[in-house]
N, C-alpha and C positions, 0 to 999 in steps of 0.2 A: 504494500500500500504506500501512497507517496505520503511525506510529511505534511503537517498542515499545511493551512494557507496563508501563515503569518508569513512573509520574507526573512528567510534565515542567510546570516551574514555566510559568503563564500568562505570558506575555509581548503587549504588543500590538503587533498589526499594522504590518508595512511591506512596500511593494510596490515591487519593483526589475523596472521591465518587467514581464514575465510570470512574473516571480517572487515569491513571498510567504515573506517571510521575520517569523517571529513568528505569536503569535495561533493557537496549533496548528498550522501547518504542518509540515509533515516538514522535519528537518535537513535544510539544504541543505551543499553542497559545494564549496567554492572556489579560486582557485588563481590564480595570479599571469602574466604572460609576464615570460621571460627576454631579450631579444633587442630589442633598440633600435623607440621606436615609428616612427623613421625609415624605419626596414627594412618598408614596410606586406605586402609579399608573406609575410616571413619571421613577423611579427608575425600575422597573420590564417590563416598554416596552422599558427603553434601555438595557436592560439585553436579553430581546430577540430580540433585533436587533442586539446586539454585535454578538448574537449566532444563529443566521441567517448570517452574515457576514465573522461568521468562527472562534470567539472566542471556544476554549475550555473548559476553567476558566476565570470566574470574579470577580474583587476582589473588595468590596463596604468598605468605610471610616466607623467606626465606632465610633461616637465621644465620646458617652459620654453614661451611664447606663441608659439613659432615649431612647436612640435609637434603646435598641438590641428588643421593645416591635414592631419595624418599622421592624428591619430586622428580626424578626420570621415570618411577614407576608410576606415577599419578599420570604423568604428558602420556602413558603410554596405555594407559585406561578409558581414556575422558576424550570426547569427541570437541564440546567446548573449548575456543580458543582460551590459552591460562593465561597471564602476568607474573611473572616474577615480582615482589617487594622487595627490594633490598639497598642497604642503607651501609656505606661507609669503607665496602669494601669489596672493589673492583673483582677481585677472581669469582667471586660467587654470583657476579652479571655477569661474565663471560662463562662460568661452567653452567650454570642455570639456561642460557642459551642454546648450549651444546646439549643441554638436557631434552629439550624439547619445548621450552613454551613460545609462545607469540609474541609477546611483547614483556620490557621489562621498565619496573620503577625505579629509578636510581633520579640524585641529586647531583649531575658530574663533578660539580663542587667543592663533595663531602667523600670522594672517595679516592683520594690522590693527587700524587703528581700529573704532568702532563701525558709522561707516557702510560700513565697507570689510562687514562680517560681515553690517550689515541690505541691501547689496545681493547676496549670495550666496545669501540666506536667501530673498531675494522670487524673488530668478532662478529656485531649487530649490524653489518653493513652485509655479510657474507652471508649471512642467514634471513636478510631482510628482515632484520626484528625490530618494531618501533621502540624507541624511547620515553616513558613519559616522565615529565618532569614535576614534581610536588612540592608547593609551597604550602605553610599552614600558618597562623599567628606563630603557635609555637618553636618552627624554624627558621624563622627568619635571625639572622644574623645582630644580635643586639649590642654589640659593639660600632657597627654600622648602622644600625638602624634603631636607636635607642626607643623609636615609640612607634609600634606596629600602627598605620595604617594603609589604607588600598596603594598607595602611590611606592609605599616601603615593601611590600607584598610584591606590586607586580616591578618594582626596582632588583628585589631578590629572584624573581624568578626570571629574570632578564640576564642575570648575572651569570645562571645554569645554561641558558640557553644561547648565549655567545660563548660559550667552551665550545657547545656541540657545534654551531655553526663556522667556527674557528679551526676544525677540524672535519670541516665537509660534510655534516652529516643534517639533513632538515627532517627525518620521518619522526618527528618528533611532535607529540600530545602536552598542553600544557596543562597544570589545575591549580587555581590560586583559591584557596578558600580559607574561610577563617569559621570561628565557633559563634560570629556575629554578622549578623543578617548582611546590616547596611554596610560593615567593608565590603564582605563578598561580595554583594552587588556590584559597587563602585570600583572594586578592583578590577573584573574581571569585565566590567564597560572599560575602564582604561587600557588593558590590553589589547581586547578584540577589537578596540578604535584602530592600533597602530599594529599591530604584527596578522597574519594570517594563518599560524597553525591552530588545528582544532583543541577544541579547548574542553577538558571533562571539568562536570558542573558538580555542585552541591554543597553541604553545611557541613563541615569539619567537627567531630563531640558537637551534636546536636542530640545527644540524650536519647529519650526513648520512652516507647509508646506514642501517645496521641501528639506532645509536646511535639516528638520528634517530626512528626507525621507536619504538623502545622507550620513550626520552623522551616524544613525542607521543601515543604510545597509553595513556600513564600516564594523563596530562594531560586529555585528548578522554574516554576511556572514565571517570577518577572525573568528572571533573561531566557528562557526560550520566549516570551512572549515580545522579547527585545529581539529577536533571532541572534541570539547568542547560545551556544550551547554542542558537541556534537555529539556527546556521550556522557552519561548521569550517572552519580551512586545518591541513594538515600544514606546516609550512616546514622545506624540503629544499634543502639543497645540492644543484646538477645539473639535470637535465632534470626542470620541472615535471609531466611526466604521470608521473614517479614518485609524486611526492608527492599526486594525486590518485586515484593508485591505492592508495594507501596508506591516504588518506581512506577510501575507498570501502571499503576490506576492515576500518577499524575500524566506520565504518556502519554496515556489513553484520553483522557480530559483534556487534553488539547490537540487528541487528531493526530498526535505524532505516532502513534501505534494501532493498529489492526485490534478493533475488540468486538469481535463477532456478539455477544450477548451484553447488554446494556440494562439492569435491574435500576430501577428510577423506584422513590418511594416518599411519601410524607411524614411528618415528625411527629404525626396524629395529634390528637386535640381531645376534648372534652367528647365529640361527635362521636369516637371509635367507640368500640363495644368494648368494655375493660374485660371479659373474655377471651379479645382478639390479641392475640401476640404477632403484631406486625414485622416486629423485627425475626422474629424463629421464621414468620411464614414467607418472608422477602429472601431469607438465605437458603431454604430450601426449596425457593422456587427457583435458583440460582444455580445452586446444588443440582438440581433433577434437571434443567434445561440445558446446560452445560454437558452432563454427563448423555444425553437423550440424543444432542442435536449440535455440540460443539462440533466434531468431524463437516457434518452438513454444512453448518452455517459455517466454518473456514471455504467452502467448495464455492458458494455463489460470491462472497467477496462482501456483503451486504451485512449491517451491524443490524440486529432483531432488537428494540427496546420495548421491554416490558415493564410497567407498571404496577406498584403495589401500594395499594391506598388504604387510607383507613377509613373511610366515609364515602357515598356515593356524590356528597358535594367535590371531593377531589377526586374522586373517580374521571367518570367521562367527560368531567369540563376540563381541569387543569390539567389531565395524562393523556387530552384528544389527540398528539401528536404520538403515542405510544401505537405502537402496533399492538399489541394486546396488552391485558392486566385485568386485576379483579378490584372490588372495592368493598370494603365492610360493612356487613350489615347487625344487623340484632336478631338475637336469640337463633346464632347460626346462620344465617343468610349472609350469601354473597353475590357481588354482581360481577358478571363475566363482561368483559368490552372489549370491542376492536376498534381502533381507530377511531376514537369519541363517539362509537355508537354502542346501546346496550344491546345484548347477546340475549344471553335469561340469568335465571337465580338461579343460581347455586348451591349445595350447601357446602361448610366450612370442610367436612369431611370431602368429600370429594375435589374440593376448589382447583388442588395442586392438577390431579387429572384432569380434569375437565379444562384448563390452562393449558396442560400440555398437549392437547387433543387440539385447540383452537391453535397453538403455532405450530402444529404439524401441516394442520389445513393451510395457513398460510405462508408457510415454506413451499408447499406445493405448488403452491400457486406463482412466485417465483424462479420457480424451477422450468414453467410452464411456460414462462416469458422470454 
């Protein structure tokens, strides 16, 4: 599917595996493991549940030269493009390379002399492996930069990025973020003003849970909505296929991502049946229509929104744009709808079927076209 329709700043091309990131590609999605790269079993089914859940790229910690013997067997498991992280010390981007992943995280910086940085550069030159470069409040150089803001941010990470450029190398991703909203913003406008590598977006220790969830869709949604942006991470405390499902629902809400099922719902009111559990009956109509008709609705290309209401006053008036949905009634009753028009009554027990029966008809008919 193309990207939105907001105008996203050109950025040029970088290839991570089978992945392109920049140069008009569609936002991609990214996400980290939690779990020791020692642990390779533990490591490689969260790498495919990250990429079951919608990651694009994953990026796994690389601590130390005794590890990259851990992350050969992962690159060699995992169909997902990987990242190397690593921090300080050149041989483990260049064995980490040779290991197998796509692209690696280094700070050229912070890991050497000159020749320690012109042998990383020829290594990931040979294998085509992009570089990305990370700056964070936290790294920035405070000797040089005694008061972290966006202009010291993208100052520091200018500073990484004339090594590489200095030494021939452009397949380079930049990310300047901070744990506060309005630098990120303003730092990462300052760069995409003047440089054109792609640029991965998000909120550095943004916490977790809903916090997180609010923090980062500030963040993600103004500069994509600035066409700034070419590859996202939400960073989440917890279990990372949170935070890429988190991803994937800011993506998705702005068109930059393919979301075949569309669950729309009210915040109910005084009107709902206190009976009615809107929220249980929204997720499992979600749950069942996903599982029923995702395959299908990925084949026609066509996002199916359905509606889940608490009242027939938000029913067929406010969800008339919904392809189908139900709306709550009392003492078990509910009203079936298509397209702002009423169907029949329902009852509660049956609603989920009888839903799932009206978007099978109307896929059909799609199909038909």
């Amino acid at each position: 599917m193309e990207s939105g329709s907001r105008p996203r700043k050109q950025t040029r091309p970088v290839r991570a595996g089978n992945l392109d990131i920049g140069g008009g590609a569609p936002v991609s999605l990214q996400s980290m493991t939690s779990v020791p790269l020692e642990d390779v079993d533990a490591t490689v089914d969260q790498i495919q549940r990250l990429h079951e859940a919608g990651a694009d790229l994953v990026r796994v910690a690389v601590r130390n030269l005794d590890a990259v013997q851990y992350l050969r067997e992962v690159c060699r498991s995992v169909t997902v493009p990987l990242s190397a992280d690593i921090h300080f010390n050149h041989t483990i981007a260049v064995e980490s390379i040779k290991a197998g992943v796509q692209k690696i995280r280094i700070n050229p910086g912070n890991i050497g002399d000159a020749e320690k940085v012109r042998e990383v550069v020829r290594c990931a030159k040979d294998y085509g492996v992009p570089i990305r470069i990370g700056v964070n409040g936290g790294s920035v150089d405070k000797k040089k930069y005694p008061e972290v803001t966006p202009r010291s941010l993208v100052d520091s990470a200018m500073e990484h990025v004339h090594i590489l450029e200095d030494n021939g190398f452009s397949d380079i991703v930049v990310s300047i973020k901070s744990s506060d909203i309005f630098q990120t913003i303003e730092a990462n406008k300052i760069f995409s003003a003047t440089r054109d590598y792609p640029v991965h977006i998000g909120l550095t220790e943004a916490g977790y849970g809903m916090a997180c969830v609010v923090q980062s869709s500030i963040v993600i949604g103004h500069l994509l909505l600035m066409g700034i942006g070419d590859t996202v991470r939400v960073s989440m405390t917890g279990d990372p296929v949170q935070e890429v499902i988190a991803g994937r629902r800011i993506l998705e809400s702005l068109g930059e991502k393919y979301n075949p099922l569309k669950i729309i719902s009210c915040p109910t009111c005084g009107r709902t049946d206190p009976e009615l559990d809107l929220y249980e009956l929204a997720g499992a109509v979600e749950a069942e229509l996903t599982q029923r008709f995702g395959p299908v609705l990925g084949e026609t290309g066509r996002t199916l929104t359905v509606a889940i209401m608490g009242c027939e006053v938000n029913g067929p008036g406010e969800a008339s744009h919904a392809d189908a949905g139900l709306a709550g009634g009392r003492a078990g009753a509910m009203l079936l709808f298509a397209q702002g028009q009423k169907i029949r009554k329902v009852h509660r027990d049956n609603a989920l079927s009888e839903l799932s029966d009206e978007v099978e008809r109307i896929i059909r008919t799609w199909e038909k076209r």
